[in-house]
C-alpha positions in Angstrom: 13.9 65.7 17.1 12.0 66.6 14.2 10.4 63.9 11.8 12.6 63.2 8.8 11.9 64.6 5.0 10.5 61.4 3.4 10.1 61.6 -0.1 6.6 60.9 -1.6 6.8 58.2 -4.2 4.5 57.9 -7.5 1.7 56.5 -6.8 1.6 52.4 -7.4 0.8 51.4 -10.9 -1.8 48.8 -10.9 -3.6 51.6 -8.5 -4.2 54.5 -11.2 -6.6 56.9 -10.4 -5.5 57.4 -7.0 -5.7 61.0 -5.3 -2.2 63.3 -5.8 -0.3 63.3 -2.6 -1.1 66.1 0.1 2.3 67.0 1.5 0.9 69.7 3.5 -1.3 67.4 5.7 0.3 64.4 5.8 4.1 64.9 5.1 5.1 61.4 6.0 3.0 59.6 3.8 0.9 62.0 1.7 -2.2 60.1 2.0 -5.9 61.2 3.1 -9.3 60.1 3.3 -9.8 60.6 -0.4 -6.8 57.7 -0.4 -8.6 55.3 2.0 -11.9 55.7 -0.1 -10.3 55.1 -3.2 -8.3 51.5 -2.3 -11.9 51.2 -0.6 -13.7 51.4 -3.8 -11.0 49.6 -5.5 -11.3 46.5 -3.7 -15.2 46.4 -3.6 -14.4 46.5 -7.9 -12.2 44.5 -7.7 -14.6 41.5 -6.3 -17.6 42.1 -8.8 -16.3 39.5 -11.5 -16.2 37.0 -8.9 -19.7 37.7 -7.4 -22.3 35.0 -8.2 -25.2 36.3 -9.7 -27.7 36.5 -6.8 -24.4 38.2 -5.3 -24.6 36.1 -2.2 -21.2 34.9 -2.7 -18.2 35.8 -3.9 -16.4 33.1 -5.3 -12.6 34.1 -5.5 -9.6 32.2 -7.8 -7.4 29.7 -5.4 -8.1 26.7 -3.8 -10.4 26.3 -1.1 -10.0 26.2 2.6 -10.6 23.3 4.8 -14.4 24.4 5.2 -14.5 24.4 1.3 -16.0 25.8 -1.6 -19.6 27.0 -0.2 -17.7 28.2 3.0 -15.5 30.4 1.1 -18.2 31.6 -0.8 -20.4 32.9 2.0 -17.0 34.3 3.4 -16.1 36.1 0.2 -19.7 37.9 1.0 -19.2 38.7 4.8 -15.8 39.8 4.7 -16.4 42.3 1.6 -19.7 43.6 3.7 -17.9 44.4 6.3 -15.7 46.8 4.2 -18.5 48.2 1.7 -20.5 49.0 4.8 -18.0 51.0 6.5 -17.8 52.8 3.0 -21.9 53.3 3.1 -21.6 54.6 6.4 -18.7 56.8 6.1 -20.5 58.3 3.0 -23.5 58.9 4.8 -25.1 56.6 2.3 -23.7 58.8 -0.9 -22.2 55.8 -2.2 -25.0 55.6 -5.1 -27.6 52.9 -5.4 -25.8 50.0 -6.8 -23.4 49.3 -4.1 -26.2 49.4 -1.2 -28.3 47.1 -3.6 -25.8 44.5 -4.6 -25.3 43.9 -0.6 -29.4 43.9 0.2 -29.9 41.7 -2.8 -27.0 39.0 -1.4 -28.6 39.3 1.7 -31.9 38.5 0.3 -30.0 35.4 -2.0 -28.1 34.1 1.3 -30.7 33.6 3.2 -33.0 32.4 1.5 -32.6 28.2 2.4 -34.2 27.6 -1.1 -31.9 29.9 -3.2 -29.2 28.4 -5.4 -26.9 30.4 -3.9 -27.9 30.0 -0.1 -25.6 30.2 2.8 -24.1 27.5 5.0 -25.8 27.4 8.3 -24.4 28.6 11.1 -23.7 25.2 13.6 -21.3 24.4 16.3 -17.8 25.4 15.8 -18.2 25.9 12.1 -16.7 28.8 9.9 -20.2 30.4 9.2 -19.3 32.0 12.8 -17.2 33.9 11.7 -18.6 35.3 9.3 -22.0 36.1 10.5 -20.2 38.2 12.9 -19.1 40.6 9.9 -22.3 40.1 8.3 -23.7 41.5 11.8 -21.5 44.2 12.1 -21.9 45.4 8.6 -25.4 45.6 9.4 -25.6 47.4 12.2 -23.0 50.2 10.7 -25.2 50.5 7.5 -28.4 50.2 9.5 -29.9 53.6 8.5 -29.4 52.9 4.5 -29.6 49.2 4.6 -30.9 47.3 7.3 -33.7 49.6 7.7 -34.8 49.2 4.0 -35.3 45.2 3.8 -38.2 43.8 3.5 -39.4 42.3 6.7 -39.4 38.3 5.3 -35.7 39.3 4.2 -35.2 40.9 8.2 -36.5 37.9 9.5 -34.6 35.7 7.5 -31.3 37.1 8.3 -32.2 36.9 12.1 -32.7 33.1 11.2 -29.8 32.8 9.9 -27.7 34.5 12.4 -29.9 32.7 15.2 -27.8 29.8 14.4 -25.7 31.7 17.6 -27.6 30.6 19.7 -27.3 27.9 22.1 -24.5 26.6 19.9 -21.0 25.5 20.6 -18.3 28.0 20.1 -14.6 27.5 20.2 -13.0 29.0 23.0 -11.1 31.7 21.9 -12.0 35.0 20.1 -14.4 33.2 18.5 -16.6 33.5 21.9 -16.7 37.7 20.5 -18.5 36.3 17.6 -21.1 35.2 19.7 -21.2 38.1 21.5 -21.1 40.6 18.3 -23.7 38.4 16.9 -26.2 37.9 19.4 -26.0 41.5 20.3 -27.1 42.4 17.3 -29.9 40.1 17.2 -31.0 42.1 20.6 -31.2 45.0 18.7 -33.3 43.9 16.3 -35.8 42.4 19.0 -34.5 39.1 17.6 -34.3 35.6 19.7 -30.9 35.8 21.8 -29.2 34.7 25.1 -28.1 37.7 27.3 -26.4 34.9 29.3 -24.1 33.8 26.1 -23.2 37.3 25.8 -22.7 37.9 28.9 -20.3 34.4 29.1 -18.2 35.8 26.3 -17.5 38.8 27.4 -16.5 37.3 31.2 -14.0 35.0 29.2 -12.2 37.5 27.8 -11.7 38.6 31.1 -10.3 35.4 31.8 -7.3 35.8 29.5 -6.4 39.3 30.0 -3.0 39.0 31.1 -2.1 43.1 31.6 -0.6 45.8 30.3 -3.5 45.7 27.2 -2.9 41.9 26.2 -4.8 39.2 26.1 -4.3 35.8 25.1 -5.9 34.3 22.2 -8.0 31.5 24.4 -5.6 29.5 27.2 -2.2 29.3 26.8 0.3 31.7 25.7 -1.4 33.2 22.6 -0.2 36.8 21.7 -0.2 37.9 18.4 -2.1 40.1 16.3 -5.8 39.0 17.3 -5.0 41.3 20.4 -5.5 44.0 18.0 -7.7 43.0 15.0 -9.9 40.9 17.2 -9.6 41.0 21.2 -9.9 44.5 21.3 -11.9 45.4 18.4 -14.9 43.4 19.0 -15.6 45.2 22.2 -15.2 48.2 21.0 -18.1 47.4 17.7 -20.3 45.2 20.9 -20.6 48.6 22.8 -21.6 50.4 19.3 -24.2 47.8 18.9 -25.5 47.2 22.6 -25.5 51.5 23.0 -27.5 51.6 26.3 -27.7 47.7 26.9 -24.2 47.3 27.6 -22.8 47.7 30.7 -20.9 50.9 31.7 -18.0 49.7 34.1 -17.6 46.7 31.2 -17.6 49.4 28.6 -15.1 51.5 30.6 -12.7 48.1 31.3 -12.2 47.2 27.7 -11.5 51.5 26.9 -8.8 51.3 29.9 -7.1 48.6 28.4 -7.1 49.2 24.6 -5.7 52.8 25.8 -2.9 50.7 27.6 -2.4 48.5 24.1 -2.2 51.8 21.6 0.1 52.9 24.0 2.7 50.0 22.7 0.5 49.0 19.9 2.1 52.1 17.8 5.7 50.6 18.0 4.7 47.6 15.8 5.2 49.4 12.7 8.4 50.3 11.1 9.1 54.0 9.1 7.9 52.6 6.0 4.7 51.3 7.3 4.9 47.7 7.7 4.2 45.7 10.8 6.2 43.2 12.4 6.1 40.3 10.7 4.8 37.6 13.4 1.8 35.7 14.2 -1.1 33.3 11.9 -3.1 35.0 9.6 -0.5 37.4 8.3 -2.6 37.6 5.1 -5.0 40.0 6.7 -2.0 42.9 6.3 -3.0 46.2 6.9 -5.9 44.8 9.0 -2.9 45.2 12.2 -4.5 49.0 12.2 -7.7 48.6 13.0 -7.4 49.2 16.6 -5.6 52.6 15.9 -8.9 53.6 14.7 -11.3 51.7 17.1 -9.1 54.1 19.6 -9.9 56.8 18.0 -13.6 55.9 17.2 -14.5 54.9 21.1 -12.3 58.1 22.6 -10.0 55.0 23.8 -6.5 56.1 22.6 -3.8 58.1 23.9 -2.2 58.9 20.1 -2.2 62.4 18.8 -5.0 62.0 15.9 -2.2 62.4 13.4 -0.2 59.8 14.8 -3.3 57.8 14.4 -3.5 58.7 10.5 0.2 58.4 10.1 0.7 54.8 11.5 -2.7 53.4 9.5 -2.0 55.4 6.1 1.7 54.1 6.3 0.9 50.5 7.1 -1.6 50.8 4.0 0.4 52.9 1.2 3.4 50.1 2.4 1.4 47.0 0.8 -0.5 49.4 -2.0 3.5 50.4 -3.0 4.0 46.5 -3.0 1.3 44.8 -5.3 -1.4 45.0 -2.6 -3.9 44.6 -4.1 -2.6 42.9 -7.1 -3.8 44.0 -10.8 -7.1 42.7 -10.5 -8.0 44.8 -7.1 -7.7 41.4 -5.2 -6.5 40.9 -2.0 -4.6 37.7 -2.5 -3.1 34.9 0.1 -0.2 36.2 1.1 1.9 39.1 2.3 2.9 41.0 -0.9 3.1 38.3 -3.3 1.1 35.4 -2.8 2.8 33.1 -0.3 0.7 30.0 0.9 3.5 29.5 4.6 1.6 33.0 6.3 -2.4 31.1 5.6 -3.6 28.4 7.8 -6.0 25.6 7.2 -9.0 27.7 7.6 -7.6 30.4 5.0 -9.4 30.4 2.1 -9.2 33.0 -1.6 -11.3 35.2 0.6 -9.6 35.0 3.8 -7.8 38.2 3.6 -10.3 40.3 3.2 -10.6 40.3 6.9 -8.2 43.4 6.3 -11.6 45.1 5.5 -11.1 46.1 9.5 -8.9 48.5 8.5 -11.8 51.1 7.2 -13.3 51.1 10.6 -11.3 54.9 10.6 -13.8 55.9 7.7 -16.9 55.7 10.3 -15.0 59.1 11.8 -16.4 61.5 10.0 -14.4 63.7 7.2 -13.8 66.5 9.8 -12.4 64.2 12.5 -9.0 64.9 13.7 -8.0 61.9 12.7 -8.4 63.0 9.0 -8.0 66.6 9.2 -5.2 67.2 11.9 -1.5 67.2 10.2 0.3 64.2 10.2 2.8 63.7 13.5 5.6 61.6 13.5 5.4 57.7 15.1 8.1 57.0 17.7 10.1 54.8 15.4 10.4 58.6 12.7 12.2 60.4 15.6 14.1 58.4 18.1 15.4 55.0 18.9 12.9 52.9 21.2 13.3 49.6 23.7 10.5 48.1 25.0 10.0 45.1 27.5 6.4 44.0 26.9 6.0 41.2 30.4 2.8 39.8 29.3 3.9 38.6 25.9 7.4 38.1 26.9 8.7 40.3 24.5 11.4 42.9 23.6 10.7 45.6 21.1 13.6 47.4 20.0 13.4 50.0 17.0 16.1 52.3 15.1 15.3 55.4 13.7 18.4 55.5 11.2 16.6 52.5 9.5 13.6 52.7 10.7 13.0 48.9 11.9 11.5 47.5 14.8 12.6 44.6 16.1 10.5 41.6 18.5 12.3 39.3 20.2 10.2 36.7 21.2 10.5 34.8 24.8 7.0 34.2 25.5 4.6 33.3 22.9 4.5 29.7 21.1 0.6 29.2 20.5 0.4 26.0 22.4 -2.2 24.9 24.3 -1.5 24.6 28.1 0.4 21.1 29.2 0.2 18.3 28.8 -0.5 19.1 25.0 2.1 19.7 22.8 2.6 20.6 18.6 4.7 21.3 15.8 7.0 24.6 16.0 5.1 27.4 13.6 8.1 29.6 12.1 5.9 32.5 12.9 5.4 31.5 16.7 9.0 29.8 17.6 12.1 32.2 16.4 13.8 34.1 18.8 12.9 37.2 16.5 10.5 39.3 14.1 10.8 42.2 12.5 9.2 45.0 10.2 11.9 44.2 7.7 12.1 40.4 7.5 10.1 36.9 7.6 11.1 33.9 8.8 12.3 31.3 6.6 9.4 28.7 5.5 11.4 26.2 7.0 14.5 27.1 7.7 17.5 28.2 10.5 16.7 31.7 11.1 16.4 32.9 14.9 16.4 29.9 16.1 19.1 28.3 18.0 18.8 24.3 17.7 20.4 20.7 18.4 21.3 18.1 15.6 20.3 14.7 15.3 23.2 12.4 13.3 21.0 13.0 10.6 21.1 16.7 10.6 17.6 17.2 11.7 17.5 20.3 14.0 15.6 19.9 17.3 12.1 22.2 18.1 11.9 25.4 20.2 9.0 23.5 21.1 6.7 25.2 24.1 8.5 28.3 25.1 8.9 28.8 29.0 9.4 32.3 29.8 11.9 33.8 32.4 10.7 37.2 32.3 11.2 40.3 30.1 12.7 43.8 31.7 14.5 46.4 30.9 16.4 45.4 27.9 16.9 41.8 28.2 14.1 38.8 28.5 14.8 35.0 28.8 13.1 31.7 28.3 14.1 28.4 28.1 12.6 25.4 25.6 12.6 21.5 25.0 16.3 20.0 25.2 17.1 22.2 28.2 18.5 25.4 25.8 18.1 28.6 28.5 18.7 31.6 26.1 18.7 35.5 27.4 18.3 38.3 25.0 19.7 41.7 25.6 19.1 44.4 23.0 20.2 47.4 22.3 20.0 49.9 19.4 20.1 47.7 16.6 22.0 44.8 18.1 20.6 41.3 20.3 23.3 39.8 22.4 22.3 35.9 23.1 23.6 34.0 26.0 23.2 30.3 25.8 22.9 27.8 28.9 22.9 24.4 27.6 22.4 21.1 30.0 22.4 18.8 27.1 24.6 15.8 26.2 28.0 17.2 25.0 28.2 14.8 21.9 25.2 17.3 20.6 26.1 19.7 17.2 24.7 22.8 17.4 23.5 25.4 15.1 22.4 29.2 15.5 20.9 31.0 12.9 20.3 35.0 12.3 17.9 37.0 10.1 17.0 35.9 7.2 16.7 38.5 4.4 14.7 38.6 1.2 14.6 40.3 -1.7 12.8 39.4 -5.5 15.3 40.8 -7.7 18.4 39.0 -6.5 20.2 36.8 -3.6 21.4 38.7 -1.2 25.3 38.9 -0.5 27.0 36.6 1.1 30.0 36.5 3.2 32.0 34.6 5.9 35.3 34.8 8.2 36.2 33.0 11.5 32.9 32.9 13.7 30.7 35.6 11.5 28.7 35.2 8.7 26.8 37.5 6.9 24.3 38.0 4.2 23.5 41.8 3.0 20.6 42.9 0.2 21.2 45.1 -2.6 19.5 47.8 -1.0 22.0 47.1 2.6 20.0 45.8 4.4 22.2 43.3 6.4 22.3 40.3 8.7 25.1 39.3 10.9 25.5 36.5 13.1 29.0 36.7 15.1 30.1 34.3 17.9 31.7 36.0 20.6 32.1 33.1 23.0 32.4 29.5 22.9 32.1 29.7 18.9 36.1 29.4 18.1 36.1 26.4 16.2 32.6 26.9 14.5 32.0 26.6 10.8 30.2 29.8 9.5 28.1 29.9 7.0 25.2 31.5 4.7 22.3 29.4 4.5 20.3 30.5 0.9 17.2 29.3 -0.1 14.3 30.0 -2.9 10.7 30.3 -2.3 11.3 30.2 1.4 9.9 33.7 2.3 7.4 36.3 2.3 9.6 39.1 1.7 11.1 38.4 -1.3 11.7 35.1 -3.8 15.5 34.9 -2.6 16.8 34.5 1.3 19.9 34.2 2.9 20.8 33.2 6.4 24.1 33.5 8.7 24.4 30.1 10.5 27.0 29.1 12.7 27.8 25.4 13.9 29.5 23.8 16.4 30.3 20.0 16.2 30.0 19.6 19.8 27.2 21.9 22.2 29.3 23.6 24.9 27.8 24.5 28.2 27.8 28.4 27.2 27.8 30.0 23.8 27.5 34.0 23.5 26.4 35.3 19.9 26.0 39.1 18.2 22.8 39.0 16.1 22.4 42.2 14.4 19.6 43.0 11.6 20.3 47.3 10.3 19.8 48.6 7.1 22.0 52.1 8.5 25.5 51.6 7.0 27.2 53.5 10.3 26.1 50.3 12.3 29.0 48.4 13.7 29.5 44.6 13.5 32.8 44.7 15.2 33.5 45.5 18.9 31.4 43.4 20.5 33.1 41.1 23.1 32.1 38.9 25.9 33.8 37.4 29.0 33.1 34.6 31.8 33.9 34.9 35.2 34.7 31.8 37.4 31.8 31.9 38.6 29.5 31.9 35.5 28.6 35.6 34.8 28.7 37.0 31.5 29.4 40.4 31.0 28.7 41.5 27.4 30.1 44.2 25.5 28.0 46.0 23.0 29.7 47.2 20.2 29.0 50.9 21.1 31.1 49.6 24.1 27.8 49.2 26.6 28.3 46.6 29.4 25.9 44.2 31.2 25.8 41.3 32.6 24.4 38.2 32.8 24.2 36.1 36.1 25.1 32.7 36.4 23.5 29.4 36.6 20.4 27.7 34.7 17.1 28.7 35.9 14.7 26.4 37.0 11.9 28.8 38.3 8.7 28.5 37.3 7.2 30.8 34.0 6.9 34.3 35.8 3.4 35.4 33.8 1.0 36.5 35.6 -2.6 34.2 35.8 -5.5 35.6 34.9 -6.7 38.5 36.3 -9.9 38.2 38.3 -13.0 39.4 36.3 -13.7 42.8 36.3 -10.5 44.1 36.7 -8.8 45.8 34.4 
C-alpha cells in the first residue's frame, strides 16, 4: 500500500516563525531539521525569564517537587543543557556567543560552593543524580566549544561536583546509568572515578534484560517508557563518551538489542504522532523518540532513515499542534494541557524538560539520511499491525483506517517483587492504552473490578502474567479475576474466569474518551454502552456472555484526563459476579467499524469460542490457570 495523502496543517499559533512545510521531503508531516532547530531555539527562549542571574538555575512557575525549590532549580539547568548542547553541537558551534556563554557562566555559578546560586551536592540517592548525568552528557557533546574553553578552576570544579558519583549509593534502577554516564565522563577528563562502579552498572542492566529489546526498570516487572528514553539511551551516549575505553562485545550487546527494540519500538506511535499513552513520567512527551535517533546515531537501527524522521517529526509536530510548548515556550507538567495525574513525586516545573532527549537526532549531521532521505511511511500509515510483545506481556494492535495503536497490558504493574505490594497507578493497572486515549484519573476504564457494599471497586493489584502470543495474552490479579485478551483489528474480546464469592457485584469498564470542547456522546441499550466524541471517535463496551441482566451505563467525569477536560466511559454491572463473563471492548475512530456481530458461546466443558464481528473464530480453553508467571528470569550477563 502506498502511504495516505495527509494534509499539512498551519503551523501552531503560539509557534510563529516556524519553517513553511516541505511536502516534497517529508509528505507525512512536512517537517525538517530547520523545524527541530526552531522548537529547539524556542524552548531554550522560552527558559531565559526564569534563569537566575548567575544562570545556574532556572527557576520555573509551579510548585516544587519533593526534592524542593533548590533541586528544581539545578534541574531547570541540567535538563535545558542537555538540549542547548545538542543544539551547539549540531551547529557545529554556530549557535553565536550568548548561548555557549550563558551555559559556561551557569556552570561557573553552580559550582562554585560559595555562590548564591550554587548547586545541591550530589549525595546518596538524591535528585542531583540525575541531573549531573545531563550536565555530563551535555558536556561531553559540546566538549570542543564548551568544555574545552573553561577555565581550569571552573574544570575542576565541575569534576568536584560530579565526583559526588563516586562511592555513593545509587538507587537500583536506571539510576545505576547515571553513575555510569557520570563517572565515565569524569574518566575522560582524567578526573577521580571507579572503573568498578561503572563497570557494576552496566553488569546490572544486564541483570534485567528480559529479551526481545526490553528491560525492566530495576527488579520486578517494570516496562514502560524508560526502556526507550533511559535503558537504551544511556548506553548508547556511555559508548560516545568511553570511545576506546568501553568494551567492544559490551558495545556490540547494547547495539543488538536496541536494534531488536526499534524493531517494535516504531509501532508505539499512532498516524498523527502520538505515543501510547502508558507509563510514569508521561510529561517528558516527545522525549518517547529519542531512541529512534540513538539508532540512527550508533548505526543500531533497522528503520529506513525516513521512517526514522517520520515517527520523531510526527510525535513532535503532534504536541507542537497541541499547546506544546505553551505561549511562553515552556514545557509544562502535563501532557497537552497541564495535568498534575501523569507527574510523580519527584516531578518538578522543570521535570519535563527531560524531553530535551528528543534532539539527540540533531548531533546527525544536516546531510544525514535521517534529515535528507524522503519521508517513508510508519507501519501504522499503511497496514493494520498485531503484535504479541512476551517480555512485557503485551499486545499491540494498530488500524490504519484510524490510525491508532492499541496496548493491552498483561504484564506490567511497577511493583516490586513479593512480598511487597502498592497502590494500583491508572497508568500501570488498565487492561489497555492507546495513542488516542488516557486513562481516567481515577476512574472505571479498562479495568474489570469487584464491589465492596460500599461501592468501592477492588485493585488490579500485582499483575500475574499468563503469557502473550499470537493475538491473545492473559494474566490473572488480586481477588482471583483470570482475564484473556484477544484482539483483532480494532476490537479486544475479554474472557473472564472468576473464583470469587458469588454475592460479589461486578463492574467492567471500556475506553475512556476525552475531548476539551465538549462531553462526549453517550448512549445505552441492553448489555452495550457507548460514549462517542464529536470528531467519532468511539468507545464501546458490549457483553456478549454472562452480561444479560447487567445495567449499562456511561460513566462521565470532568478533570479526570489528559486528553481532554471532558471523559466518558461505557461500564457495565452485574449485581452478582458469575463464574464467566465475555465482553466486546472496541476503541475506532473509522466509521465502517462494526459494534454488532460479535457473539460468544460455552461448551460443556468450559471453552469459549469467540466470534469477532468480522465473523473470525477462536477459542479459549477451559479452566483457571494456576501456573506460574511464564517471563523469562534474567538473562545471564553477557548475553544478549
Amino acid at each position: 500500500m502506498t502511504a495516505p495523502h495527509v494534509s499539512l496543517p498551519d503551523d501552531p499559533t503560539h509557534l510563529p516563525g516556524l519553517p513553511p512545510a516541505d511536502p516534497a521531503l517529508s509528505p507525512l508531516t512536512g517537517w525538517t531539521r530547520a523545524h527541530w532547530e526552531a522548537i529547539a531555539d524556542r524552548l531554550l527562549e522560552g527558559l531565559l525569564p526564569y534563569a537566575t542571574p548567575g544562570l545556574a538555575q532556572y527557576r520555573l512557575p509551579g510548585p516544587p517537587s519533593h526534592s524542593g525549590p533548590w533541586s528544581d532549580g539545578l534541574e531547570g539547568f541540567a535538563r535545558s543543557f542537555l538540549l542547548a548542547a545538542f543544539r551547539i553541537a549540531g551547529a557545529g558551534g554556530r549557535v553565536g556567543p550568548s548561548l555557549i556563554e550563558r551555559y559556561a557562566t551557569g556552570l561557573a555559578a553552580g559550582t562554585d560552593p560559595h555562590h548564591p546560586e550554587h548547586w545541591p551536592p550530589v549525595t546518596d540517592r538524591a535528585q542531583p543524580m540525575v541531573e549531573a548525568a545531563s550536565v555530563a552528557i551535555a558536556l561531553h557533546e559540546s566538549r570542543p566549544w564548551l568544555w574545552d574553553h573553561l577555565d581550569d578552576g571552573v574544570r575542576q570544579r565541575v569534576c568536584a561536583w560530579l565526583g559526588g558519583f563516586v562511592g555513593a549509593d545509587v538507587n537500583d534502577s536506571n539510576w545505576r546509568l547515571f553513575q555510569v554516564i557520570t563517572e565515565e565522563f569524569l574518566a575522560s577528563a582524567g578526573a577521580r572515578h571507579s572503573r568498578a562502579e561503572i563497570d557494576a552498572g552496566l553488569a546490572r542492566l544486564d541483570d534485567w534484560y528480559r529479551g526481545g529489546g526490553w528491560y525492566t526498570d530495576g527488579d520486578g516487572r517494570k516496562f514502560d517508557y524508560y526502556n526507550a528514553w533511559a535503558l537504551h539511551l544511556y548506553p548508547v551516549l556511555w559508548a560516545r563518551i568511553a570511545g576506546t575505553r568501553a568494551d567492544p562485545a559490551t558495545v556490540a550487546r547494547h547495539r543488538a538489542r536496541l536494534r531488536e527494540f526499534l524493531a517494535v519500538h516504531q509501532h508505539f506511535f499512532g498516524s498523527d504522532g502520538a505515543p501510547v499513552h502508558q507509563g510514569r513520567s508521561l510529561t517528558y512527551r516527545f522525549a518517547t523518540t529519542a531512541p529512534l535517533w540513538a539508532g540512527a546515531l550508533a548505526d543500531a537501527t533497522p528503520l529506513p532513515p525516513g521512517r526514522t524522521r517520520r515517527l520523531a517529526s510526527g510525535a513532535l509536530k503532534h504536541f507542537a499542534e497541541r499547546g506544546v510548548p505553551d505561549e511562553r515556550g515552556l514545557l509544562t507538567l502535563g501532557w497537552y494541557r497541564p495535568f498534575r495525574p501523569v507527574t510523580q513525586r519527584y516531578s518538578g516545573p522543570a521535570s519535563p524538560y527531560w524531553a530535551s532527549k528528543a534532539f539527540l537526532g540533531l548531533l546527525l549531521p544536516a546531510e544525514h539520511p535521517v534529515w535528507t532521505a524522503p519521508e517513508e511511511p510508519a507501519p501504522v500509515d499503511t497496514h493494520d499491525v498485531g503484535l504479541a510483545l512476551h517480555a512485557p506481556g503485551w499486545l499491540l494492535h494498530s488500524t490504519t483506517a484510524d490510525g491508532i495503536v492499541r496496548l493491552v497490558n498483561h504484564g506490567s504493574d511497577r511493583l516490586p517483587p513479593p512480598p511487597a505490594t502498592d497502590d494500583d497507578s491508572p497508568h500501570y493497572a488498565r487492561l489497555a492504552y492507546s495513542s488516542a486515549t488516557a486513562p481516567e484519573t481515577p476512574g472505571p476504564d479498562n479495568h474489570i473490578a469487584l464491589l465492596s457494599p460500599d461501592g468501592t471497586p477492588s485493585r488490579r493489584g500485582r499483575i500475574h502474567p499468563l503469557g502473550a502470543a499470537g493475538g491473545r495474552a492473559g494474566s490473572w490479579q488480586e481477588g482471583r479475576i483470570e482475564t484473556v485478551s484477544l484482539v483483532r483489528g480494532p476490537w479486544e474480546v475479554r474472557v473472564h474466569r472468576f473464583d470469587v464469592p458469588t454475592d460479589s457485584p461486578v463492574r467492567e469498564g471500556g475506553w475512556a474518551v476525552a475531548d476539551d470542547a465538549a462531553a462526549p456522546d453517550a448512549r445505552t441499550g441492553p448489555a452495550r454502552a457507548v460514549a462517542r466524541r464529536a470528531d467519532g471517535l468511539t468507545s464501546a463496551l458490549v457483553g456478549l456472555h454472562g452480561w444479560d441482566d447487567a445495567e449499562a451505563s456511561v460513566v462521565r467525569a470532568v478533570g479526570r484526563n489528559a486528553v481532554g477536560h471532558h471523559s466518558a466511559t461505557p461500564v457495565l454491572q452485574l449485581p452478582q459476579a458469575p463464574q464467566l463473563l465475555v465482553t466486546l471492548v472496541v476503541l475506532s475512530a473509522d466509521p465502517h467499524t462494526s459494534l454488532t456481530g460479535a457473539g460468544a458461546t460455552v461448551a460443556a466443558d468450559g471453552t469459549v469460542e469467540v466470534r469477532f464481528p468480522d465473523g473470525t473464530l477462536e477459542r479459549v480453553p477451559a479452566g483457571f490457570s494456576d501456573a506460574p508467571d511464564p517471563s523469562p528470569g534474567p538473562a545471564p550477563a553477557g548475553t544478549g
